[in-house]
C-alpha positions in Angstrom: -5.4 -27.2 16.4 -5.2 -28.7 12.8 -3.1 -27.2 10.1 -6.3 -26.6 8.3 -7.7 -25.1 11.3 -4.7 -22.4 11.7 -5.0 -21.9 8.0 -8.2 -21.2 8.0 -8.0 -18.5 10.8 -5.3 -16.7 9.2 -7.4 -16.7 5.8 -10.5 -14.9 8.2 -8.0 -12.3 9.9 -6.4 -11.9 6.5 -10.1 -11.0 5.4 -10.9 -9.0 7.7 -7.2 -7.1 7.5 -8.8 -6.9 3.6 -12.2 -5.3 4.8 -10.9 -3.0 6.8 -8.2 -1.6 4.3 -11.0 -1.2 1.7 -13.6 0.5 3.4 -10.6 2.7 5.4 -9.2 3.6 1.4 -12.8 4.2 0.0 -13.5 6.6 3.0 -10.2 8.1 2.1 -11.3 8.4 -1.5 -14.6 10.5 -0.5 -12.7 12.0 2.8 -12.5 15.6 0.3 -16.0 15.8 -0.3 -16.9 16.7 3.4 -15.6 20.4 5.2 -13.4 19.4 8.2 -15.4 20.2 10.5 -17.0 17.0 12.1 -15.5 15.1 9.5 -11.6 15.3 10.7 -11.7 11.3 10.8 -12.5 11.1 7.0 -10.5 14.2 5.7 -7.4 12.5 8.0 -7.9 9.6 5.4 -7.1 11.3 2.8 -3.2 12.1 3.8 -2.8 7.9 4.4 -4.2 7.0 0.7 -0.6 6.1 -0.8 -0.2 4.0 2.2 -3.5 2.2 2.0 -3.3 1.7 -1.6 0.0 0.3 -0.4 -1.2 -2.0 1.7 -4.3 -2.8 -0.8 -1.1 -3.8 -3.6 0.9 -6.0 -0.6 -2.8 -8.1 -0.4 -3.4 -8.5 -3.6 0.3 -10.4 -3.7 -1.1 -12.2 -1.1 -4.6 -13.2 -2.1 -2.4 -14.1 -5.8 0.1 -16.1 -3.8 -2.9 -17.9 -1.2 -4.4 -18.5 -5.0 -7.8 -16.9 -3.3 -9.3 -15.7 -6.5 -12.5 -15.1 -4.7 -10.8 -12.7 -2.3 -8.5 -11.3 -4.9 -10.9 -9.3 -6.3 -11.3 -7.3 -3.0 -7.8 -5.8 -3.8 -8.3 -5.6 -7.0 -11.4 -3.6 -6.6 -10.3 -1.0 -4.1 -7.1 -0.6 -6.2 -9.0 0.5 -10.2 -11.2 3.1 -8.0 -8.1 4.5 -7.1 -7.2 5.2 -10.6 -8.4 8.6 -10.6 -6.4 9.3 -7.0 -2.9 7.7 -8.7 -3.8 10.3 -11.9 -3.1 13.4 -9.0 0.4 11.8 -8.6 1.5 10.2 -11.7 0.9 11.0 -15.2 2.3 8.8 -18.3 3.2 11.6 -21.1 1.9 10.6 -24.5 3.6 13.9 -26.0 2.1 17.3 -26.8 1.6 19.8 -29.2 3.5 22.4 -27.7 5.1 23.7 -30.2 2.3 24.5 -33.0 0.4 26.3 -30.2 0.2 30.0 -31.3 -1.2 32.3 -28.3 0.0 30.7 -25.1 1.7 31.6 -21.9 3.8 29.8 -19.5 3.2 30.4 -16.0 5.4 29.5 -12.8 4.5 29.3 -9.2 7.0 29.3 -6.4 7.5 29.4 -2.7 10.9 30.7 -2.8 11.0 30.6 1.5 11.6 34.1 1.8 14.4 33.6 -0.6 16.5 32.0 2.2 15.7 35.0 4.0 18.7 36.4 1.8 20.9 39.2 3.2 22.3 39.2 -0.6 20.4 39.2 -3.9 22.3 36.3 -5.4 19.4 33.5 -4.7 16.4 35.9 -6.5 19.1 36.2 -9.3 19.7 32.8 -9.9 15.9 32.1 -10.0 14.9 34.8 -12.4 17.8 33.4 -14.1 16.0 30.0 -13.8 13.0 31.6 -15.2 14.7 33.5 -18.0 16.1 30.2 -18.9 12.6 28.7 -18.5 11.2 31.3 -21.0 8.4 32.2 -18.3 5.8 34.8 -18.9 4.1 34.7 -15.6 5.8 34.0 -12.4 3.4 33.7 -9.3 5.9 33.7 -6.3 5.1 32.9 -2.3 6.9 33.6 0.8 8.1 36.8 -1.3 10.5 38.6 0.4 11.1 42.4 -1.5 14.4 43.5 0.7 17.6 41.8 -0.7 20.7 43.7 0.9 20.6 47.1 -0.7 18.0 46.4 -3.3 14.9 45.5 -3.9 14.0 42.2 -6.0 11.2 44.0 -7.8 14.2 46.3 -9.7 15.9 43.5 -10.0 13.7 41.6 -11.9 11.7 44.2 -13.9 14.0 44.0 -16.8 12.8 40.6 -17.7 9.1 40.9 -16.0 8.5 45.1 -16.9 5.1 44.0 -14.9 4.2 43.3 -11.5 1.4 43.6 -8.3 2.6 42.9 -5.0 0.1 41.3 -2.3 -0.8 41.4 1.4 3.4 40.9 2.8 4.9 37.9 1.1 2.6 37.6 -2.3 3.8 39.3 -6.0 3.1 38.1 -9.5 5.8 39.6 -12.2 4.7 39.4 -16.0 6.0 39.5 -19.3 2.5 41.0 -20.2 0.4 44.3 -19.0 -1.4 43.9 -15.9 -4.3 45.6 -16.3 -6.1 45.1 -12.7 -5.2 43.6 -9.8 -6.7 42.5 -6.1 -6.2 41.2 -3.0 -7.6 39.1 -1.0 -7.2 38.9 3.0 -7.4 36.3 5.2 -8.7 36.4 8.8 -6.5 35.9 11.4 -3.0 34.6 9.2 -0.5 36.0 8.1 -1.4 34.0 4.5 -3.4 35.4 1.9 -4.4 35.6 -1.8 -4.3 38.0 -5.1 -4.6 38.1 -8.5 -4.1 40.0 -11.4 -6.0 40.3 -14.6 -3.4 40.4 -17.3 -3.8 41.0 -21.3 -2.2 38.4 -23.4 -1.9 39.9 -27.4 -5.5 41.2 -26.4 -6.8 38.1 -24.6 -7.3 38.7 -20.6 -6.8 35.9 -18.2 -6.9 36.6 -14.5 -4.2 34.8 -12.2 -5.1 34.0 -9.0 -1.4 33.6 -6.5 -2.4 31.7 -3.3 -0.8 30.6 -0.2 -2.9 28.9 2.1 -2.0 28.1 5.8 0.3 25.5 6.8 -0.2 22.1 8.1 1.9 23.3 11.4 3.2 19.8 11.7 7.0 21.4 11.3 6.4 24.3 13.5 5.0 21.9 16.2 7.7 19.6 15.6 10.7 23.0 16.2 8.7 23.9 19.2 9.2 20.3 20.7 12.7 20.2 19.9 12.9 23.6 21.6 11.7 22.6 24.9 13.9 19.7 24.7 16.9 21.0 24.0 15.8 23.6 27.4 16.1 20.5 29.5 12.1 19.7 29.5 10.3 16.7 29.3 8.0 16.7 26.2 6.0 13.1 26.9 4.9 11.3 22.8 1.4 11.4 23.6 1.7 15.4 24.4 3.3 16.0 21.1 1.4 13.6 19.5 -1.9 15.7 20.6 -0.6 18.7 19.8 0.5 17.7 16.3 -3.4 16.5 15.6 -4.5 19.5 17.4 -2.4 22.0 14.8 -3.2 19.5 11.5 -6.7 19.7 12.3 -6.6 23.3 12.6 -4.9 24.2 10.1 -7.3 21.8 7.5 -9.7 24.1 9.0 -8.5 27.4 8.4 -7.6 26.0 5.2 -10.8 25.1 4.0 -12.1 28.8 5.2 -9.2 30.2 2.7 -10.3 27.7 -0.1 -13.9 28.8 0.0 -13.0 32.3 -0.6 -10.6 31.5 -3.7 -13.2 29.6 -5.0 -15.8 32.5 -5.0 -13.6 34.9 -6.3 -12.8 32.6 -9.1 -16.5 31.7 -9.8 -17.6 35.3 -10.0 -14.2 36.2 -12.9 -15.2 37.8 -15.6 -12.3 36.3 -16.5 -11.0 32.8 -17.7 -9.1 31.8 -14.8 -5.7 30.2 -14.2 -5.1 29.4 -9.8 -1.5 29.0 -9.1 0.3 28.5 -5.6 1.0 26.6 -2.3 -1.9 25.1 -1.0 -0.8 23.5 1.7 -2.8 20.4 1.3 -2.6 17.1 -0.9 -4.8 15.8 -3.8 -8.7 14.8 -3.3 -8.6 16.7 0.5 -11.5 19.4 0.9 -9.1 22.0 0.1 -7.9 20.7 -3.1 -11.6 19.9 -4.4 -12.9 23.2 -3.0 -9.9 25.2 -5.3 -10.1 22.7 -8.1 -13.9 23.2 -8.5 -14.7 22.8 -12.1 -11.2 24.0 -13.1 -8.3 21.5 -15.1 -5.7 20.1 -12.9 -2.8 20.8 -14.9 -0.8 18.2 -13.8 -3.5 15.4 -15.1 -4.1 17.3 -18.1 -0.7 17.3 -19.7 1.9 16.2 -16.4 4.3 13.1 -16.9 6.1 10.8 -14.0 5.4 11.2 -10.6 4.7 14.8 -9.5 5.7 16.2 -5.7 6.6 19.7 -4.7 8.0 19.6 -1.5 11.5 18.7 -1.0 11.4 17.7 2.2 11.1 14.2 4.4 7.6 14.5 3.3 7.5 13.6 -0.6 4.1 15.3 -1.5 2.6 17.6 -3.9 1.1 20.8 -2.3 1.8 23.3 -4.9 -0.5 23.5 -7.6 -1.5 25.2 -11.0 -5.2 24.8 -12.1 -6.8 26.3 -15.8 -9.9 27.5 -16.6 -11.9 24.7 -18.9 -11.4 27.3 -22.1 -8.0 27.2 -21.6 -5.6 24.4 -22.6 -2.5 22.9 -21.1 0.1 22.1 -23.4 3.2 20.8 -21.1 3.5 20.8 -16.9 6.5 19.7 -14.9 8.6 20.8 -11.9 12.1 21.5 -11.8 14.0 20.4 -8.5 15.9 23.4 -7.7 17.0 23.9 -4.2 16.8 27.3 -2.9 13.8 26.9 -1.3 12.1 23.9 0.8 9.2 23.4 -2.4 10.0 22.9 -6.0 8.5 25.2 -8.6 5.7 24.3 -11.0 5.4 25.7 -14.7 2.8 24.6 -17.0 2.4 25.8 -20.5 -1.3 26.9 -21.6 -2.9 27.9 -25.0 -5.2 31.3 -24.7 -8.2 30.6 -27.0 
């Protein structure tokens, strides 16, 4: 075979390599717009898209470096309909007028892990003092855990929050502000679950929806396995490997169950509406378009660098805070504390 023969054949499986990282990255792209159910294929997608755009940015060097401007544009393609994907992740900050805003609120959401199942109060003590020094008005906190030693964290912390509603076991949201109603919201068959409270700001009512939505179950699959082997038993790849699908496919479906009913609450608020909490799920999946719905991401409205929540191997945003349209975001960042495995969130929003 001539060198122009080889060269030619690795230009076609170079193409098709192309091909099928484009058409697997726009599926990806449109992998949220379908439940789940019968779509797990598509909604799987949706978890590789920073490694298929990746992939798309390593063939794009190669197309460049091949000097195959025909084929370039393959890359290139797939990579600007991405845009609005990269926009979930990474924000560039142009500035914001935080400061002349007159009626506005800022707002916290936190899995705080049970506080590190504390026997102590000393971690809820150095995160309302993180809040205090924060100046937040609304703290929406998950994995909530009321019993610290001798106390109980809702005394602790009503000197700065005077308000607060507790949810269904691990669910509470403190405010600066009266809360004038609260609810909450069940889910079937988990222990996770929803609430929110409406709460009047200088005369203005907002209700804030705290949600935690069921986990992925890709850890707790993972400390089951480890169990078993540290027993002595033989856990074969392809076992764990099925039984990790088997709980992330689940879980996307329970997930999209739980979205659903947020959403309907939300659409039927007399309420402008601000959703805060741990979703459990990534940017453009089912879940994250079901909750978004025609709310503001607050992150793309007024976020800068790259945004991710959880601190662990897995570098991925899964907590969120979305606005009402008649609402406006005036500043949204994290802060990388480390009592818990997820980051907090706090966004800064103008009542109008």
């Amino acid at each position: 075979m001539g060198k122009l023969a080889i060269k030619q054949y690795f230009s076609l499986m170079f193409l098709i390599l192309q091909l099928v990282l484009s058409i697997f990255t726009f599926v990806g792209l449109f992998g949220g717009d379908n439940h789940p159910v019968g779509h797990t294929a598509s909604a799987m997608l949706v978890y590789a898209l920073p490694l298929l755009i990746g992939a798309n940015l390593l063939m794009l060097i190669y197309w460049l470096v091949t000097r195959n401007w025909i084929w370039t544009s393959l890359p290139v393609i797939t990579i600007l309909c991405c845009i609005p994907y990269i926009g979930t992740l990474y924000q560039i900050s142009f500035g914001s007028d935080e400061e002349t805003a007159r009626d506005a609120i800022k707002i916290a959401s936190y899995n705080v892990a049970r506080f590190g199942k504390q026997a102590s109060t000393f971690i809820s003590n150095d995160i309302l003092s993180e809040m205090k020094s924060e100046k937040v008005d609304v703290l929406c906190l998950q994995e909530y855990n009321e019993d610290s030693g001798d106390q109980k964290n809702t005394d602790v912390y009503k000197d700065y929050f005077p308000y607060s509603v507790k949810g269904k076991a691990d669910m509470v949201i403190f405010s600066k502000y009266p809360i004038k109603k609260s609810h909450n919201m069940a889910f079937e068959e988990t222990n996770n679950s929803a609430m929110w409270a409406d709460i009047d700001v200088n005369g203005k009512q907002v209700r804030v929806f705290n949600a935690h939505l069921e986990t992925t179950g890709f850890n707790r699959t993972l400390h089951q396995a480890n169990k078993l082997i540290n027993k002595g038993y033989n856990v074969e790849t392809n076992s764990l490997l099925n039984a990790i699908y088997g709980n992330y496919t689940l879980g996307m479906i329970v997930r999209a169950g739980q979205a659903a009913q947020v959403a309907n609450e939300v659409r039927n608020s007399q309420f402008p509406c601000i959703v805060c909490g741990d979703f459990n799920d990534v940017p453009y999946s089912y879940v994250y378009n079901t909750m978004l719905g025609n709310m503001v991401d607050g992150f793309k409205e007024c976020g800068s660098g790259f945004m991710y929540t959880y601190r662990g191997s897995k570098m991925v945003r899964i907590d969120y805070i979305f606005h009402d349209k008649q609402l406006k975001g005036l500043s949204y960042y994290k802060k990388p504390l480390t009592y818990s495995d997820h980051m907090p969130v706090f966004m800064k929003l103008e009542i109008n």
